[in-house]
C-alpha positions as CSV (number, residue, x, y, z in Angstrom):
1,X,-39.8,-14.0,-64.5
2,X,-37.9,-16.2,-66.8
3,X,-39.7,-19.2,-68.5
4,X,-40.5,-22.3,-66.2
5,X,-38.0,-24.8,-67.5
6,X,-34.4,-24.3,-67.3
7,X,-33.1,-27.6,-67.5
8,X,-30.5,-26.9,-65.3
9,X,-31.5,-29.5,-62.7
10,X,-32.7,-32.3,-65.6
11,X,-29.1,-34.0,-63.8
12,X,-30.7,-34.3,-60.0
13,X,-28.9,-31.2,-58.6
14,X,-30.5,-27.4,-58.3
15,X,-28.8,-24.0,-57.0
16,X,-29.4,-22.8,-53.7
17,X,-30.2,-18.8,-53.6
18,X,-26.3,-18.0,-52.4
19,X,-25.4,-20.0,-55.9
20,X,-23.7,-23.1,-55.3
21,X,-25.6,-26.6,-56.5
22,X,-26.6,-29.3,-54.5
23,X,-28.4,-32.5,-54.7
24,X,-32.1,-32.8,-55.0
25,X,-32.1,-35.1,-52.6
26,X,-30.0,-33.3,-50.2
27,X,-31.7,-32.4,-46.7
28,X,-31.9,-29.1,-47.1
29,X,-33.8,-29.1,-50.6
30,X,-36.1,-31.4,-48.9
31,X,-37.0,-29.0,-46.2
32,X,-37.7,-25.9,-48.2
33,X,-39.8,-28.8,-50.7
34,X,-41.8,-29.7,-47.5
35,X,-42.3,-26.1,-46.9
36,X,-44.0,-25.7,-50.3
37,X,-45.8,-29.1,-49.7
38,X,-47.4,-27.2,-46.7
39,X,-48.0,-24.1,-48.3
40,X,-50.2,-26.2,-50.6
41,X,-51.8,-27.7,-48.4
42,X,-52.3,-24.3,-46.5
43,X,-54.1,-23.7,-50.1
44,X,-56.5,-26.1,-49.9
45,X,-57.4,-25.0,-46.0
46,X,-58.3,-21.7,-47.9
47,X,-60.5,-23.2,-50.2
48,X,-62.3,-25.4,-47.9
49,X,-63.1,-23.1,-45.2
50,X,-64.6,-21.1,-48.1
51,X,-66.2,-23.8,-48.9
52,X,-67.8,-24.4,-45.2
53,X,-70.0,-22.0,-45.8
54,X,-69.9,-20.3,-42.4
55,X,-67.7,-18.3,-40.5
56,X,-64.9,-19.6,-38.2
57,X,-63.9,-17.2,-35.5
58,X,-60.3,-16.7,-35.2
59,X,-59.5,-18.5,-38.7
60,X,-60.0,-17.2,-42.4
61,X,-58.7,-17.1,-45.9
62,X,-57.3,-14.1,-45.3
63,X,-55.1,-15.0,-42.1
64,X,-54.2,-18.9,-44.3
65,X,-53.0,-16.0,-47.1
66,X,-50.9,-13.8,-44.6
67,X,-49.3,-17.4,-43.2
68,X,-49.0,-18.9,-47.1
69,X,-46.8,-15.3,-47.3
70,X,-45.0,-16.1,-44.6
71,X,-44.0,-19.9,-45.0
72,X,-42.9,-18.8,-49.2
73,X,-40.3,-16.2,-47.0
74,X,-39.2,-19.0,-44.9
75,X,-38.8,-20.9,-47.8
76,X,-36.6,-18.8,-49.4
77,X,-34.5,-18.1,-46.4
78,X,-33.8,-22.2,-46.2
79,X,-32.9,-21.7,-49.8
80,X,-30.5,-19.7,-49.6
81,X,-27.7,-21.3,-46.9
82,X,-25.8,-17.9,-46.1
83,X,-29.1,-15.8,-45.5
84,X,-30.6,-19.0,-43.6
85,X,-27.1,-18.5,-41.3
86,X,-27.2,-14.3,-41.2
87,X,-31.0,-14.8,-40.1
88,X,-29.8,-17.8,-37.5
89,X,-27.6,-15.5,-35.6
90,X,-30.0,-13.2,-34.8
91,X,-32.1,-13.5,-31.3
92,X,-35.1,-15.2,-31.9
93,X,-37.2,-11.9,-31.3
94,X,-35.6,-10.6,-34.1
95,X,-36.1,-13.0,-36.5
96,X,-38.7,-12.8,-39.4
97,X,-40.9,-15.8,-38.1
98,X,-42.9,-14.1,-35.3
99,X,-45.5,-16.5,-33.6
100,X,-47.5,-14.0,-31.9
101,X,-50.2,-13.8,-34.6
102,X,-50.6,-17.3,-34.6
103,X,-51.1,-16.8,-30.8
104,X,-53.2,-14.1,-30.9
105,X,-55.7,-16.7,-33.4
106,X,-55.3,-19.5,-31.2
107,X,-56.5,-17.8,-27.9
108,X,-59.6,-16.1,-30.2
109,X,-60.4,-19.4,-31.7
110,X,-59.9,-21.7,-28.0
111,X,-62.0,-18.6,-26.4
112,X,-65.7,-20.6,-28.2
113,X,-64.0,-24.3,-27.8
114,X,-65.0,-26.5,-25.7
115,X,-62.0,-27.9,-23.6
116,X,-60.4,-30.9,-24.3
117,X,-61.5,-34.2,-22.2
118,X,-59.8,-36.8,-24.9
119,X,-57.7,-36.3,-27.5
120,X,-59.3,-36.7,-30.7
121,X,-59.0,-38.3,-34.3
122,X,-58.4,-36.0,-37.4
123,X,-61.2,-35.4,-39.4
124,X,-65.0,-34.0,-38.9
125,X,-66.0,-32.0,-41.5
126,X,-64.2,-31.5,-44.5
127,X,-62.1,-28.3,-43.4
128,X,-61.1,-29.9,-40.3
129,X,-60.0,-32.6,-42.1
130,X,-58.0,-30.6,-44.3
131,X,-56.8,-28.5,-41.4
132,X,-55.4,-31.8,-39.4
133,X,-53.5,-32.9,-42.6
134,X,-51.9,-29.6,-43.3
135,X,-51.1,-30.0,-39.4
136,X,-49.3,-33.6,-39.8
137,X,-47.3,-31.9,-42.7
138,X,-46.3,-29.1,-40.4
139,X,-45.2,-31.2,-37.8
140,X,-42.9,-33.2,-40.4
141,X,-41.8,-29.9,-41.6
142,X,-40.8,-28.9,-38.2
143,X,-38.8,-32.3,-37.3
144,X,-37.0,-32.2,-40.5
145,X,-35.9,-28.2,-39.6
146,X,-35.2,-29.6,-36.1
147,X,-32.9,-32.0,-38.0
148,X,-31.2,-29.9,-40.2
149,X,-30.3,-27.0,-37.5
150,X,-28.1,-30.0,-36.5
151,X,-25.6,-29.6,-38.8
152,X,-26.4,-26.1,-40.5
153,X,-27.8,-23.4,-39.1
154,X,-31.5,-22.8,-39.1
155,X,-33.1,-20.2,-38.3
156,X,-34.4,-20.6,-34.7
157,X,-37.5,-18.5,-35.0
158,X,-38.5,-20.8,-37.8
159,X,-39.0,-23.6,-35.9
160,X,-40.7,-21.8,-33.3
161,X,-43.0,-20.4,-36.1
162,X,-43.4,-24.1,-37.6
163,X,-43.9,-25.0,-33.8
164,X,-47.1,-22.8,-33.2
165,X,-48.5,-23.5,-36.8
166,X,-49.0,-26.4,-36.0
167,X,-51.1,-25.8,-32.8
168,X,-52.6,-22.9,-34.8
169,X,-53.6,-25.7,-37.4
170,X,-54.5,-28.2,-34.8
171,X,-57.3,-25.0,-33.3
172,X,-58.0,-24.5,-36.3
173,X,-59.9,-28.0,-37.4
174,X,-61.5,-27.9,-34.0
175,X,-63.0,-24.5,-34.9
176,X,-64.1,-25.4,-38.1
177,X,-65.8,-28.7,-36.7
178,X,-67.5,-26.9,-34.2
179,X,-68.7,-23.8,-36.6
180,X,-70.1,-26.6,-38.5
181,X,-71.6,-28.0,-35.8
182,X,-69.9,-31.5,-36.4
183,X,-68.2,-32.9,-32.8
184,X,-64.3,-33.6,-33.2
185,X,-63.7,-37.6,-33.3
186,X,-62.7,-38.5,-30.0
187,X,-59.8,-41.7,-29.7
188,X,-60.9,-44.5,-28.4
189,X,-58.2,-46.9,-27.1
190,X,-58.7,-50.1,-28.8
191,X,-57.6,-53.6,-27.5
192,X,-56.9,-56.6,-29.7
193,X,-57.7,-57.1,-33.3
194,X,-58.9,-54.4,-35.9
């Protein structure tokens, strides 16, 4: 790899991976930067399910590794406009975003979960917590790609993907609560001040 700095983008533009430069600020830079965001975050999940101290069916560091992997691919698809368009035209079957893992470790981790009765607040221990934020970013990272795919083409098995991380992560900071034997927060409708 070549040093970290360039310079090249020390003006507020960066190359895409087909070559042409565009503005930092431009929609799709932002996406494939919120991508990374939640990558990060997906980093910290690692660490504090690690952390826990006990084992969470259906969720480990290995299976937040194999979806880190994943999301740095989709990142450099939505990099690179004319892949990001070869990659859109294919059915969604076909595309390199399959959800059926994150399927597979949603069913394993809802088969020890309680069912819903409310819906609940983020947080719990401190893996859920982390879980429910990496969640938030996903969802944001999901509208944005919802967004883009208006006027460029997105890959639609990405969003899908992005779709079912986020109920994946969502699983996820139930199962760690409840592997730590902390309850999920439940919402409690509030009326008037506070």
């Amino acid at each position: 790899m070549a040093r970290i700095y360039t310079r090249t983008g020390d003006e507020g533009d960066t190359s895409l991976g087909d070559g042409s430069r565009v503005s930092k600020s431009g929609p799709r830079v932002a996406l494939y930067g919120d991508v990374d965001e939640l990558n990060s975050w997906l980093g910290a999940c690692a660490v504090a399910l690690v952390e826990l101290g006990v084992e969470v069916p259906g969720i480990s560091a290995d299976e937040l590794q194999i979806i880190q992997s994943r999301l740095f691919s989709l990142g450099a698809v939505l990099a690179n406009p004319a892949q990001s368009g070869e990659i859109a035209e294919l059915p969604a079957g076909e595309q390199p975003f399959p959800a059926r893992n994150l399927e597979k470790w949603i069913d394993a981790m809802e088969g020890f979960l309680p069912p819903l009765k409310s819906f609940i607040l983020p947080g719990g221990c401190a893996a859920a917590a982390t879980l429910h934020l990496a969640r938030a970013v996903c969802r944001r990272v999901e509208r944005q790609a919802v967004s883009l795919a208006v006027s460029e083409p997105i890959p639609t098995g990405a969003v899908i993907y992005l779709n079912r991380l986020s109920d994946f992560l969502f699983t996820a900071a139930r199962a760690a609560n409840a592997a730590a034997a902390v309850d999920d927060i439940p919402w409690i409708e509030t009326k008037g001040e506070g």
